[in-house]
C-alpha positions in Angstrom: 86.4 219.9 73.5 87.5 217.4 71.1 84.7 214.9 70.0 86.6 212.8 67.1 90.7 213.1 66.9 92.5 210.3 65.0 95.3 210.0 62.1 94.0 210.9 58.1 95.2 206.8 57.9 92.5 206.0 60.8 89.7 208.0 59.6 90.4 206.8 56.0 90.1 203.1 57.0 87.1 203.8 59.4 85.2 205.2 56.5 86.2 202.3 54.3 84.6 199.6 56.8 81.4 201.8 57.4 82.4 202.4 60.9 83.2 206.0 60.8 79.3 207.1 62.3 79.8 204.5 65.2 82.8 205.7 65.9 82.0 209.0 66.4 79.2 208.8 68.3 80.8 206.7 70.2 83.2 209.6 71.1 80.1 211.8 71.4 79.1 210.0 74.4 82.3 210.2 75.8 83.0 213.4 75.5 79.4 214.9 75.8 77.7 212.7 77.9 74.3 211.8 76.0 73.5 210.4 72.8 73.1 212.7 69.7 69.7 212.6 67.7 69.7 209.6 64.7 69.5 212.1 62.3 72.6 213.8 63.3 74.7 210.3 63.6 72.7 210.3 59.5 74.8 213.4 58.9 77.9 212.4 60.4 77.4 209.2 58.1 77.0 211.3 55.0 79.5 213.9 54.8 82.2 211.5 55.8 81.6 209.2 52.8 82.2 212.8 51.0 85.1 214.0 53.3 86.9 210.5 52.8 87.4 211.4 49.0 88.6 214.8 49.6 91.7 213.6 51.8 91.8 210.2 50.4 94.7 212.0 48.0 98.5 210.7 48.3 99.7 213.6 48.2 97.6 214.7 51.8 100.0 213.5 54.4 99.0 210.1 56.4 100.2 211.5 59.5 97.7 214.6 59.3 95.2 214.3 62.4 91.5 214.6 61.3 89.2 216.2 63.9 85.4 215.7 63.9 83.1 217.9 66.1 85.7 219.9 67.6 84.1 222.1 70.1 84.9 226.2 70.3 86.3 226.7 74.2 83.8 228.2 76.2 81.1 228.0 73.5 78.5 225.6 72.1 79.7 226.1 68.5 81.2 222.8 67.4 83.7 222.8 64.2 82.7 220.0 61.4 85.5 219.0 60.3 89.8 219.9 60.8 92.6 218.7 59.7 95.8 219.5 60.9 99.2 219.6 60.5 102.4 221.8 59.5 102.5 224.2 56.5 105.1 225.0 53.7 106.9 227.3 55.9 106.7 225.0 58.9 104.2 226.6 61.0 101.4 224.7 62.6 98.1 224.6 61.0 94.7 223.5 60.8 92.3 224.0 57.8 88.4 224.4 58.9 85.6 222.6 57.0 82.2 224.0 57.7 80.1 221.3 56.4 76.3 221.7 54.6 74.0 218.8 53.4 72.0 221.8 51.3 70.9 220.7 48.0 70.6 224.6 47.5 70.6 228.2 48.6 69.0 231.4 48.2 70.6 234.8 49.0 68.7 237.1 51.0 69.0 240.9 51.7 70.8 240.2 55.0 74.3 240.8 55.8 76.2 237.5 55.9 72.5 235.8 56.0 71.0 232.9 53.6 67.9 230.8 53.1 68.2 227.5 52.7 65.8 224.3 53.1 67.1 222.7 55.9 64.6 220.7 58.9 61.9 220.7 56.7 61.4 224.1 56.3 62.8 227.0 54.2 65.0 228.7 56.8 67.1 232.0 57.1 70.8 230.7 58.0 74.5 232.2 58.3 76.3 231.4 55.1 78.9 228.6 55.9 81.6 231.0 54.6 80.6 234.1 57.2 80.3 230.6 60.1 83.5 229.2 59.1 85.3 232.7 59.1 84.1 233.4 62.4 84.6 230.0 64.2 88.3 230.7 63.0 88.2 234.0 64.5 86.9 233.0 67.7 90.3 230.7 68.1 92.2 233.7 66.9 90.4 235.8 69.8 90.3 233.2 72.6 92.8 231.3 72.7 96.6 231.3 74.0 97.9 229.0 72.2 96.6 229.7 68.7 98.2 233.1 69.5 101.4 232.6 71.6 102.3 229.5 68.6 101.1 231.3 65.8 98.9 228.4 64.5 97.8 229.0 61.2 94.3 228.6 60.6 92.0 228.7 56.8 88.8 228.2 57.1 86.3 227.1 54.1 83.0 225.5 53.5 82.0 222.2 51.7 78.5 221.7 50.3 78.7 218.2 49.5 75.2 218.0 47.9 75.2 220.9 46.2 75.8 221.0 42.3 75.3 225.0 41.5 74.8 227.6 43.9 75.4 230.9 42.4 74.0 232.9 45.4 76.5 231.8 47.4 78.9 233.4 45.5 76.9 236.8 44.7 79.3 239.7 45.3 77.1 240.4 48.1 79.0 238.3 50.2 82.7 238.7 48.9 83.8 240.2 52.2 83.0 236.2 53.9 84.0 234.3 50.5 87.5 235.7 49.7 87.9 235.1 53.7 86.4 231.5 53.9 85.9 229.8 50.3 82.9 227.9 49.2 83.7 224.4 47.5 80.2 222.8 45.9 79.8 218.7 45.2 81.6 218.9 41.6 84.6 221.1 43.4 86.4 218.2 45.4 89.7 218.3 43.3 89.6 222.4 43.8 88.9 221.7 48.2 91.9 219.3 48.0 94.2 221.8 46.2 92.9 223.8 49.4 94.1 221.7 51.6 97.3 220.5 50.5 98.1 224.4 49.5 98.1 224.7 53.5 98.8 220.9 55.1 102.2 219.6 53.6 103.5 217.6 56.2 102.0 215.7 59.1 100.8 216.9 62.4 103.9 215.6 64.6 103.4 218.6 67.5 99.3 217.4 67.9 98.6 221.0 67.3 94.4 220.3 68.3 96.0 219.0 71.7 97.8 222.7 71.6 95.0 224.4 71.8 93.1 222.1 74.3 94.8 222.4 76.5 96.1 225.9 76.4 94.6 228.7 78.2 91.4 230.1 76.8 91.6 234.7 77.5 90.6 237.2 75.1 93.2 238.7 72.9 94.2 242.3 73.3 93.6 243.0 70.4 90.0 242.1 70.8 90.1 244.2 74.2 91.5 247.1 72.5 88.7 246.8 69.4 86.0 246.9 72.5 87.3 249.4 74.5 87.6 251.9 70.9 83.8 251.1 70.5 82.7 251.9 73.9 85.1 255.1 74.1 83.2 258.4 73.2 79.6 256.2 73.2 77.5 258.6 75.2 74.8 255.9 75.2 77.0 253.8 77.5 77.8 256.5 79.8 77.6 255.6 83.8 76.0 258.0 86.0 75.3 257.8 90.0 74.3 254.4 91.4 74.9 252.8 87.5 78.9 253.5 88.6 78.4 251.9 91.9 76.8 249.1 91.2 79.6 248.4 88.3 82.3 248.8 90.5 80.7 246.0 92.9 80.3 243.6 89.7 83.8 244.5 88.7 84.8 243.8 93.1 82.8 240.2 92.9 84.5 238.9 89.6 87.9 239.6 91.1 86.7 238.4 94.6 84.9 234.9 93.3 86.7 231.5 92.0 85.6 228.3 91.7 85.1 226.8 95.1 83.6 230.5 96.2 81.1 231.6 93.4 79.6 234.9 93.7 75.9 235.9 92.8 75.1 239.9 92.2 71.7 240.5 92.0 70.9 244.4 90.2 67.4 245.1 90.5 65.5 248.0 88.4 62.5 249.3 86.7 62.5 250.6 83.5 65.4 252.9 82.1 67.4 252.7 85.3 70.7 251.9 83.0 70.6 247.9 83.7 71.8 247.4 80.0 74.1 250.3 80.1 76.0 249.1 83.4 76.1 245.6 81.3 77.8 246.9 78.5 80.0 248.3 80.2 81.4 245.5 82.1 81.8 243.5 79.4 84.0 245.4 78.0 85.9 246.0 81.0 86.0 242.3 82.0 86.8 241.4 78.4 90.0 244.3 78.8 91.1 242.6 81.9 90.9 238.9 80.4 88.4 237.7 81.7 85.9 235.3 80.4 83.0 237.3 80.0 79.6 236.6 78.1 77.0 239.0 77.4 73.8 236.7 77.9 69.7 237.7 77.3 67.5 234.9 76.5 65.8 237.7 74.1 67.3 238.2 70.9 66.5 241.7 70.4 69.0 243.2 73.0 72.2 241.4 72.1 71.3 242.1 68.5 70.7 245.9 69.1 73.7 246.2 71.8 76.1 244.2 69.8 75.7 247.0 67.1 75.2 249.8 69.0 78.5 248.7 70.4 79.9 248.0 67.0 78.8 250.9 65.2 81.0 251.5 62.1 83.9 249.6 62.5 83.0 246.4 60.6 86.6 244.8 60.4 85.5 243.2 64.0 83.1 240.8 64.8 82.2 240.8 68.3 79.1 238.2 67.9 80.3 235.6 70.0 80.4 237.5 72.7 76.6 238.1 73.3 75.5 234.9 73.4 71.8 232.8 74.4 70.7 232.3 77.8 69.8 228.7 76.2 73.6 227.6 75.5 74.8 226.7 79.0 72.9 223.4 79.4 76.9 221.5 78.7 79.1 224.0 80.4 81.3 222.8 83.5 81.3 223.8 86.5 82.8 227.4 86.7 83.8 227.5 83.3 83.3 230.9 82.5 85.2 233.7 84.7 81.8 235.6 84.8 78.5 235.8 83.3 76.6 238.7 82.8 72.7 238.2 82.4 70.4 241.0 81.3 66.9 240.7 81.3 67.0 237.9 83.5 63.1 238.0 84.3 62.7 236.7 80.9 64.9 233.2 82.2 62.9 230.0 81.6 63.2 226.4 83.2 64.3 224.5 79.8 65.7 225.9 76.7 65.6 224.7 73.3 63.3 225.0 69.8 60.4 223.1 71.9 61.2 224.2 75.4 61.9 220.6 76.8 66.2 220.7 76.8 68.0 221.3 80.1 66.5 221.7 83.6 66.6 225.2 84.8 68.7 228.3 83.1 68.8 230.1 86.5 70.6 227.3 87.8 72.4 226.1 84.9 74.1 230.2 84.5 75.3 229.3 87.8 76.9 226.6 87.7 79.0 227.9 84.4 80.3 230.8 86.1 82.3 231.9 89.2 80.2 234.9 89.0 76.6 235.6 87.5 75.4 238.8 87.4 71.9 239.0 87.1 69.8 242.5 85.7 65.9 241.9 86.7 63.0 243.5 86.9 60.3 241.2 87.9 57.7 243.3 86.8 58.9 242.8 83.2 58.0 238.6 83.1 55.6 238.4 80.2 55.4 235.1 79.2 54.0 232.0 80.8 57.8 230.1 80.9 59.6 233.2 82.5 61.0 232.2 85.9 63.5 235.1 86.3 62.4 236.1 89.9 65.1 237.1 92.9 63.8 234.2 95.0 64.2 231.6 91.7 68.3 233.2 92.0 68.6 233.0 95.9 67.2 229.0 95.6 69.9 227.7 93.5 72.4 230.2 94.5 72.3 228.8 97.7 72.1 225.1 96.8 75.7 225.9 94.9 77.3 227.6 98.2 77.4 230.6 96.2 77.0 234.2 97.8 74.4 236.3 96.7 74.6 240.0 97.1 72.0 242.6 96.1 71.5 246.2 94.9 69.0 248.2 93.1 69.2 251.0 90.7 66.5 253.5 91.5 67.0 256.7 89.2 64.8 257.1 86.5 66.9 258.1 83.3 64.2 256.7 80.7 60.5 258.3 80.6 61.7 261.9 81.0 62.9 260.7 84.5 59.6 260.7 85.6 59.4 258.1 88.7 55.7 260.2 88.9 54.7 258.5 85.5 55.7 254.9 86.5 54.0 255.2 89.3 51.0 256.6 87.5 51.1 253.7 84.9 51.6 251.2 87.4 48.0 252.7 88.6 46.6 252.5 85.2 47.0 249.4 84.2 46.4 247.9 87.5 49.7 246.4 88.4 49.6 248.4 92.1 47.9 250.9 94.0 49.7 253.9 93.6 48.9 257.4 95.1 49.6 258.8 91.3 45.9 259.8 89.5 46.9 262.0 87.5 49.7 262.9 85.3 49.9 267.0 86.3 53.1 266.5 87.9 54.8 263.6 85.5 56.6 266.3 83.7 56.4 263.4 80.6 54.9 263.3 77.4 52.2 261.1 77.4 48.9 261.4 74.5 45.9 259.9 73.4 46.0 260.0 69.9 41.9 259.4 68.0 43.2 257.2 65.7 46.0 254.7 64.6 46.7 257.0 61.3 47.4 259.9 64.2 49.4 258.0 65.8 51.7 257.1 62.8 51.8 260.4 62.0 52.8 261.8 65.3 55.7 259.0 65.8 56.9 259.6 62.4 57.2 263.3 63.2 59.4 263.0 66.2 61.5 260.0 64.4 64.7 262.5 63.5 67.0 260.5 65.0 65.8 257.5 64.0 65.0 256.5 67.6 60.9 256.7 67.6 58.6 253.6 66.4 55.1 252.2 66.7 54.6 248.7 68.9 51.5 247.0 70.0 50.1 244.1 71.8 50.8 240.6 70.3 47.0 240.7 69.2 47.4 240.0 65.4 48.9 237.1 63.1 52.6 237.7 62.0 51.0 236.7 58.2 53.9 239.0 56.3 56.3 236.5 57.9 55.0 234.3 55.4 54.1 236.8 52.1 55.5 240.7 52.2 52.8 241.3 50.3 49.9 241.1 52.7 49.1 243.5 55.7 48.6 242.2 59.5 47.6 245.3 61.6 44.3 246.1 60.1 42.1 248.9 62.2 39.0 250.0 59.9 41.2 252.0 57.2 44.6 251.4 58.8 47.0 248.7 57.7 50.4 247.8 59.2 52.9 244.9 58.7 54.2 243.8 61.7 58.6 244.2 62.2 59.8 242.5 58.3 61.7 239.3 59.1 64.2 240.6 57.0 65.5 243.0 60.1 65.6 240.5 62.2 66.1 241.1 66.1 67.5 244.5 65.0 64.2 245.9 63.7 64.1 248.4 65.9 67.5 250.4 64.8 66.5 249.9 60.9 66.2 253.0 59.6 62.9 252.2 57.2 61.3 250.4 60.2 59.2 253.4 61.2 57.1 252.1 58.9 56.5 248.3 60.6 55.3 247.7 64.1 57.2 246.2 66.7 56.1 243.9 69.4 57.3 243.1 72.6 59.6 240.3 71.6 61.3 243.1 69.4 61.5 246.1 71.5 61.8 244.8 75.1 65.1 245.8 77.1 65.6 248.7 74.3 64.4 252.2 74.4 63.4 255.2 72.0 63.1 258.6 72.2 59.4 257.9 71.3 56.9 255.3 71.4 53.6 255.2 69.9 51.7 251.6 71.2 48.7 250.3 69.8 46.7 248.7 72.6 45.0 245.6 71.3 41.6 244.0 72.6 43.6 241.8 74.9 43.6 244.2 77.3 40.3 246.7 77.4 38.0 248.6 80.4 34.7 248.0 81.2 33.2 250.5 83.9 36.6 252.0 84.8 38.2 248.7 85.3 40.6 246.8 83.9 40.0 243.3 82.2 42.5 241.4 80.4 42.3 238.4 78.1 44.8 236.4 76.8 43.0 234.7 74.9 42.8 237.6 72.4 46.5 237.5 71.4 47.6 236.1 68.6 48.0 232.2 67.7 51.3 232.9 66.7 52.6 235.1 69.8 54.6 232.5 72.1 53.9 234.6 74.8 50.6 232.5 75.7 51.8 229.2 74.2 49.9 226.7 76.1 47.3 228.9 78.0 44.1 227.5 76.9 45.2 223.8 78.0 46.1 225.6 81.3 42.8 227.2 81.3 41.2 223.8 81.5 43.2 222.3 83.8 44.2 225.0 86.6 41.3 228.1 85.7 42.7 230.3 88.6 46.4 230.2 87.9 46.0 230.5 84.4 43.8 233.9 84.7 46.4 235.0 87.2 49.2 234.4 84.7 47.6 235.5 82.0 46.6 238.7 83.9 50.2 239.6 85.1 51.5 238.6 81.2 49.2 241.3 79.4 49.5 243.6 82.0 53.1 243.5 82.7 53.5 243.8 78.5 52.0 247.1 77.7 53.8 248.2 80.9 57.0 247.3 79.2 55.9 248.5 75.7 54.4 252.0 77.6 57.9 252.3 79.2 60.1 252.0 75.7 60.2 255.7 75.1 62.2 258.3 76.8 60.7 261.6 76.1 57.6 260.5 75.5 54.5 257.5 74.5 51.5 258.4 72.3 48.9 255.6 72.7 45.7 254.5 70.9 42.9 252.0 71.8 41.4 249.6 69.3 38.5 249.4 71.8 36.3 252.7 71.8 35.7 252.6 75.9 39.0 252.3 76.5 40.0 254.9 74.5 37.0 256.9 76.3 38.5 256.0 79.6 42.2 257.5 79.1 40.8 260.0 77.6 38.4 260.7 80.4 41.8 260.1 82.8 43.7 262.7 80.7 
């Protein structure tokens, strides 16, 4: 979507009379429908008055069109700044300008990853050189006519307010650098050489309108690199009802089009192969051009998928493809061929930093595609905002016209295949009656270990693979967020830090985080050979029965934002909730391991009473 298009001769003079911010938001509103935020018109203000010197050179042809706030097809990634037109060896072409106000920037230990004051806080960012390079290989993937016209694209990043940034230029991140250059406030004669090196005439075939309003498919050479990554991945391997179920996903993306949307609801407990059966029809839809988006409202899973997927072969970035379940709030109607929606319990009504932008993700997935295909397991909602439930799909499926078929997948391949051990846990923890007491027949390794520094030890033991790790209930502050130095998890002699920052949503696939512990926001929808889970004093037993209280997790966890305040106003729902969240979490965190979970109490009756049930 193109926000701001005019001639270099139009911008130039709209800068010149202070009208340039005006102008632009003007087109904002057209284009997108709302106003942006006054501090964003502020920006737009700003790095104009910086951009009009840079092409404010003779020698930059008048005809060039300027583009401001070019949105990526099928994406909520909007380009800064473009200018186009045709190069020295008369092909069309468009230089990208990632703009950033930073005064400054600090490298980090993080692949293509910086930390920068920004919002009034110190904050871990992509370096514009890494974001420029990949919004210019997003065009190169996705769209037609970049591809069928051979439009030349160079992308590069201008930090207008920034005199000397040497991390940005550590070797660390050549690989993004020598692809996308980094121009500084003293470097505007060097960003106009830049340009002119690759704009010498004017745009007279409206190359931006080119790729408009060309057709937006993935390239095959992006559906070859996919389909090498998944071939010979035994992780991603389809067996019994997993194959069936993706061959009915594949059937209703084919079937489905605008005016008849199609709604496949896969439901399954733990380690039933929801994720795997996603995977793999992404890559398949991807193969046969499709639009196809990967979509978790949980970062952990697209992190941990999107390099399980990518394993070695770093010459690809595949990162647009798993994408936010909060980024939909602007799409059109049917825009995307088909959506595919893992861990869709963990949906919420409104999206954004504060929770308070959009109306309903359920509906607003919908609406983007002619086919959503949702992966639930309702028994996995553990938060107060998570709305993902089969009757929240069926409600706006319906009020779209759009037809909703269900299946479920059933086999166990997670937890030793033990459906007995489910069932038993389910028991346990209260969640439902169950006929399963006792573990005899689970055929599942399941301990009590006396202490947390057993339970280290035994997870570390069985981490060979680098697929066992410790979680526990969100019950203590994330402090080493803040300072590495300081400990979190502290149980009489034990200390632990929670998952570093540093690893990100990928924590979990580090191979030094056998040391951290992981929580639910880290580990849910992934799985490990081993678990060991630290049970916290949110949920204990008091005369063989279960209490919970989620009051007891931490301030920090945004699992129980807002529960006090509901406490006070509706005392019976918020117990309820705040039951089903705690519960419903160490079901999840019990249910991470494969082979096997090792488990220790911080509460000395509760570790009585497993023991007792053991």
């Amino acid at each position: 979507m193109i926000v701001y298009k005019e001639s270099k001769r139009t911008f130039i003079e709209a800068v010149a009379y202070g009208q340039i911010d005006d102008e632009i938001e003007t087109a904002y509103v057209r284009e997108i429908g709302h106003y942006t935020s006054k501090a964003e018109k502020t920006s737009w203000r700003n790095s104009m008055q910086y951009m009009y010197k840079v092409v404010n050179d003779p020698t930059i042809p008048e005809d060039a069109t300027i583009i401001i706030e070019y949105r990526l097809p099928l994406s909520v990634k909007r380009i800064d700044f473009m200018i186009a037109g045709i190069n020295k060896q008369g092909l069309d072409s468009a230089v990208i300008v990632e703009l950033k106000q930073w005064e400054s920037a600090e490298k980090t230990d993080m692949d293509g990853i910086v930390r920068a004051f920004v919002g009034g806080k110190v904050r871990e960012l992509s370096h514009p050189s890494y974001q420029a390079h990949a919004y210019t290989q997003y065009l190169e993937d996705f769209s037609e006519a970049v591809r069928d016209n051979n439009i030349q694209l160079y992308p590069c990043a201008f930090l207008h307010n920034c005199d000397t940034a040497e991390s940005l230029h550590d070797s660390f991140y050549d690989e993004y650098t020598q692809q996308a250059p980094v121009f500084l406030k003293n470097n505007v004669r060097e960003i106009q050489d830049f340009i002119k090196r690759h704009i010498e005439q004017g745009d007279t075939q409206d190359i931006i309108q080119k790729i408009e309003s060309g057709k937006i498919s993935p390239s095959r050479q992006l559906a070859d690199s996919l389909s090498s990554m998944l071939k010979g991945n035994r992780e991603f391997t389809l067996l019994d009802e997993q194959k069936v179920v993706y061959e009915t996903a594949l059937r209703l993306s084919k079937e489905s089009t605008k005016n008849h949307k199609k709604v496949f609801i896969v439901e399954g407990g733990p380690g039933t192969g929801k994720s795997v059966v996603a995977i793999n029809l992404l890559v398949k839809l991807i193969h046969d051009e499709r639009s196809v988006r990967y979509v978790t409202k949980n970062g952990a899973p697209r992190a941990v998928y999107q390099a399980m997927l990518k394993g070695d072969k770093a010459s690809r970035d595949i990162s647009s493809l798993f994408v936010s379940s909060d980024g939909f709030r602007e799409s059109q109607s049917s825009e995307f061929d088909t959506l595919i929606v893992d861990e869709a319990h963990r949906l919420r009504a409104q999206g954004g930093l504060y929770g308070n932008l959009g109306e309903n993700q359920v509906k607003e997935l919908i609406n983007a595609a002619k086919c959503t295909i949702f992966f639930i397991d309702e028994d996995q909602r553990v938060t107060l905002t998570d709305i993902g439930t089969k009757a929240e799909i069926h409600r706006w499926a319906e009020s779209m016209d759009a037809d909703v078929t269900e299946m479920e997948l059933a086999s166990q391949f997670r937890c030793n295949g033990s459906d007995g051990y489910l069932a038993w846990l389910d028991n346990v923890l209260g969640i439902r009656e169950t006929a399963n007491f006792t573990l005899e027949d689970a055929n599942y390794d399941f301990q009590l270990m006396e202490s947390p520094e057993a339970l280290k030890a035994a997870i570390v033991s069985k981490n060979g693979n680098n697929k066992s790790r410790m979680v526990a209930g969100y019950c203590w502050k994330w402090l080493s967020a803040k300072d590495s130095s300081v400990y979190d998890i502290e149980i009489g002699d034990f200390k632990a830090k929670w998952n570093l920052k540093a690893d990100g949503s990928s924590w979990i696939i580090k191979p030094n985080s056998i040391n951290e512990v992981g929580c639910i926001h880290t580990c849910q929808g992934l799985e490990l050979d081993y678990v060991g889970v630290i049970i916290g004093p949110d949920l204990i037993v008091r005369n063989g029965k279960i209490i919970t209280d989620a009051t007891k997790r931490a301030s920090s966890d945004t699992s129980v934002r807002g529960y006090k305040k509901m406490l006070k106003e509706d005392p019976e729902r918020a117990q309820a909730l705040g039951d089903a969240i705690v519960k419903n979490t160490y079901r999840t965190l019990m249910t991470r391991g494969m082979k096997g979970c090792y488990t220790y109490s911080t509460d000395p009756e509760t570790q009585a009473w497993f023991s007792q049930l053991l």
